[in-house]
Structures are given as structure tokens and as C-alpha cells.
C-alpha positions in Angstrom: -15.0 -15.0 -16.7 -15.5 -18.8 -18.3 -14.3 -22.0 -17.0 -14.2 -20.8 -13.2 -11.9 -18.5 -13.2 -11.6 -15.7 -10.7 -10.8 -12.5 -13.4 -10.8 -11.6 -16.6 -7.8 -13.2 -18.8 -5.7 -10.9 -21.2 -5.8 -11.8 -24.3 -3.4 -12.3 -27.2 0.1 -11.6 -26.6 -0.2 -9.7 -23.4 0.9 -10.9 -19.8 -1.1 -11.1 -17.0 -0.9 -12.4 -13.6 -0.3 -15.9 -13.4 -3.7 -17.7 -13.1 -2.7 -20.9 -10.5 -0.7 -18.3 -8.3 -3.7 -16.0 -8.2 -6.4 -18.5 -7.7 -4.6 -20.5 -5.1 -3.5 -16.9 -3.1 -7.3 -15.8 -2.8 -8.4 -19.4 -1.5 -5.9 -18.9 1.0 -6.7 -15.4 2.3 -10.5 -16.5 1.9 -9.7 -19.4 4.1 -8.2 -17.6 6.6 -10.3 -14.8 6.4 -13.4 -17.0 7.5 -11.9 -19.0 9.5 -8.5 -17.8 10.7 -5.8 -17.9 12.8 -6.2 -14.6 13.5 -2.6 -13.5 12.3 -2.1 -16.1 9.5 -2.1 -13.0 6.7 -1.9 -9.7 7.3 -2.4 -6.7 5.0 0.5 -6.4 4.8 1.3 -9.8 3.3 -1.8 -9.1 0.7 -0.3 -5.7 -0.1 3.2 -7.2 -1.2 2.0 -10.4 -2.7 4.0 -10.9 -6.2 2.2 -12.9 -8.9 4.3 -14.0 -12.5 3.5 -12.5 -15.5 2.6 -14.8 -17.7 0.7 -14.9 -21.7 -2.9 -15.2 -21.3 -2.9 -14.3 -17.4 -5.5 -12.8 -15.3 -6.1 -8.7 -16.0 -3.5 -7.0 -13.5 -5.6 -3.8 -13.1 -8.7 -6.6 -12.5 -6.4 -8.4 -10.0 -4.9 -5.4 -8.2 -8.0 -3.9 -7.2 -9.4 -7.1 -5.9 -6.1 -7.2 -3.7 -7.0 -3.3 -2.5 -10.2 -4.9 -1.3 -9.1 -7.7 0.2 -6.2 -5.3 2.1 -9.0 -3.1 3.1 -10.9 -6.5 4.9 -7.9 -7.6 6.7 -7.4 -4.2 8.1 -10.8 -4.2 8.8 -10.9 -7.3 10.4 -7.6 -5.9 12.4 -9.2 -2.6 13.7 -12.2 -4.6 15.1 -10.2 -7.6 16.7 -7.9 -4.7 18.7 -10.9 -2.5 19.4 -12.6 -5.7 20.8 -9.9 -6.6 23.0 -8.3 -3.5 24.1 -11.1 -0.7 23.2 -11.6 2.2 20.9 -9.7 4.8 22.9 -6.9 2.4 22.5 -7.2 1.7 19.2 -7.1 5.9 18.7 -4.2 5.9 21.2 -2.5 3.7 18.6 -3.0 4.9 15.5 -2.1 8.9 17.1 1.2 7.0 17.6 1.6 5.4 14.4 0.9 8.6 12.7 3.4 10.4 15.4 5.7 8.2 14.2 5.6 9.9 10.5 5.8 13.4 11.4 9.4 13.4 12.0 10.3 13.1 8.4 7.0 15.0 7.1 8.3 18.1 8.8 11.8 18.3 7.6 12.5 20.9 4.5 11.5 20.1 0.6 14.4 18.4 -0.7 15.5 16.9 2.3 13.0 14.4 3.6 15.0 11.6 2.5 18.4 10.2 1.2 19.2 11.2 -2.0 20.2 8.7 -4.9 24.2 7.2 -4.7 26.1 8.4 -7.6 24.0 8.4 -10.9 21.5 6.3 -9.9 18.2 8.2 -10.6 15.1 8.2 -8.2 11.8 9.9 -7.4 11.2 13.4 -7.8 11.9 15.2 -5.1 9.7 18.1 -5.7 6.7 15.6 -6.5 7.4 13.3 -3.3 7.7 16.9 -1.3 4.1 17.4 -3.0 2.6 14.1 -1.1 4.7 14.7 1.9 2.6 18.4 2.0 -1.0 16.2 1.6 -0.1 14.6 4.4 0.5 17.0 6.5 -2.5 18.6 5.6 -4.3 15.5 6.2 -3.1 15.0 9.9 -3.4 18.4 10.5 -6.0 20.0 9.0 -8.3 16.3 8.2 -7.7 17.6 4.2 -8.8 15.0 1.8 -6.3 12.1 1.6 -7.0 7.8 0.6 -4.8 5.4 1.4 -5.3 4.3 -2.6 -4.3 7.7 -3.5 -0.6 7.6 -1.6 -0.9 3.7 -2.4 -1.1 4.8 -6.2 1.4 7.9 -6.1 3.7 8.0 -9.3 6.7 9.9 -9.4 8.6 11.3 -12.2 12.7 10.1 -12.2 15.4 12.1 -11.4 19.0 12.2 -10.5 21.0 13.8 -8.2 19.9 16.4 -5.7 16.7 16.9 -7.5 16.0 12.9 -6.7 15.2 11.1 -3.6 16.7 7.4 -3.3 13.3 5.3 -4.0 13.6 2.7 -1.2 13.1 4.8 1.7 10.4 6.7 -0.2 8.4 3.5 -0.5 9.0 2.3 3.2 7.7 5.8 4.4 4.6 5.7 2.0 4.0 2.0 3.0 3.6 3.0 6.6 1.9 6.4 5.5 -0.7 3.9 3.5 -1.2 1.7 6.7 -1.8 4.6 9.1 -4.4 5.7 6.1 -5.7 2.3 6.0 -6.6 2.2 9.5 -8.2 5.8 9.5 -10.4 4.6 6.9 
């Protein structure tokens, strides 16, 4: 990194994150990080932060895993500030309730977890979201092996039809699944 810079650039005709956007998002969090409100970014704000593409950009992959970090801190940061003021058994209390609040859909059949597609729009595969679905089960059950950055990082093929599941309630359930896994962590 040259010039002050927080990542690597791309190089050449590839895109990359815009550089200002970036730059001026992580002196923000950093700011409030160190020195607050408590509440001024969450992490959820740094886990939907959007950033232009632009020629000669900062690496994405370089960039993404910073943000994964810098979630992980904030959530952190969360988990202690609760436990300080309201206690661990609370904290568990909570977090047994968020993760409640998944096992509704978790425990319906394959193929019918969620909304299929409208007409011939195509989706997620239904069999390969069913597939997640099944690790997390086994990790609230059974304590199997589970990261938020592997849900976080799920792919799934596309699909239409029955075979598919409609892709915006997919993502809302995994983005809840991720903070429950976030706050296990």
C-alpha cells in the first residue's frame, strides 16, 4: 500500500472499491469505535455498507475481509456493553431468544422453508439452502461446527420454480442466522 492508502489497489482495467468511500467509511467506524456514541454504527450498518466500483479501486476481497473484522469488533464491543449492564445470564437469555426466534422456519420441510420465486423469476436452490438450513440445526442442537463467515459466505446455485426459493427472504433469514452466529462467537 503506497501513498497512505488503506488496501491494496487493483490494477489495470479492473474495478475495485471506491478509494475516498472506503477511506472515509473506516475513519468513521474507527472514530466511533474509540470513542463512540455507543450506537452511532452497528454491525449491522458495517455488514451492509455499499462501496462504488470504480477502475483502479481498493481490492474487494482485501476490503471485505477488513469489513468482517470490523463487524466482528462492533459485535464485540455489543456483547460486552449488554453483559456489563444487564449480565451474562442475560446476555445468554438473549441470544437463546434470538436463536428461538429462527427455529420456526428451520424446522419446516425441505422445499418449503420459504416463498418460492413469482412466475419465472429464478432464485436460490432450494435443495442447497435446505442444506444450510440442516447445519443450523445441527449447530443449535447438537453445537456442530458452524461460523458466522461460513452462512455469511453461503453461495447458492439459481433455480426456478418449485425447485427455487425467492432470494429476499433467504437473505433476511441468513442475515439474522449470521448475527445470532456472530454473537455466539
Amino acid at each position: 500500500m503506497s501513498g497512505g492508502a488503506m488496501f491494496r489497489r487493483v490494477s489495470g482495467m479492473r474495478t475495485g472499491y471506491h478509494p475516498e468511500e472506503v477511506d472515509d467509511f473506516f475513519t468513521h467506524a474507527r472514530t466511533v469505535y474509540e470513542q463512540g456514541p455507543a450506537g452511532a454504527l452497528s454491525s449491522r450498518d458495517v455488514r451492509t455498507v455499499a462501496f462504488d466500483l470504480v477502475r483502479n479501486g481498493y481490492s474487494t476481497t482485501a476490503v471485505d475481509a477488513a469489513l468482517d473484522r470490523l463487524e466482528a469488533a462492533f459485535v464485540a464491543r455489543s456483547r460486552a456493553d449488554f453483559i456489563a449492564e444487564r449480565g451474562r445470564q442475560a446476555w445468554m437469555e438473549t441470544l437463546a431468544e434470538q436463536a428461538r426466534s429462527l427455529y420456526g422456519r428451520l424446522t419446516r420441510p425441505d422445499g418449503e422453508r420459504f416463498a418460492h420465486p413469482k412466475g419465472r423469476l429464478a432464485g436460490y436452490d432450494a435443495a442447497e439452502v435446505d442444506a444450510l438450513c440442516g447445519r443450523l440445526v445441527a449447530y443449535f442442537d447438537s453445537n456442530a461446527p458452524l461460523t458466522a463467515q461460513e452462512v455469511r459466505s453461503a453461495v447458492f446455485a439459481r433455480r426456478k420454480g418449485a425447485k427455487a426459493y425467492a432470494e429476499a427472504p433467504v437473505d433476511a433469514f441468513l442475515e439474522r442466522a449470521v448475527d445470532v452466529l456472530l454473537a455466539a462467537e
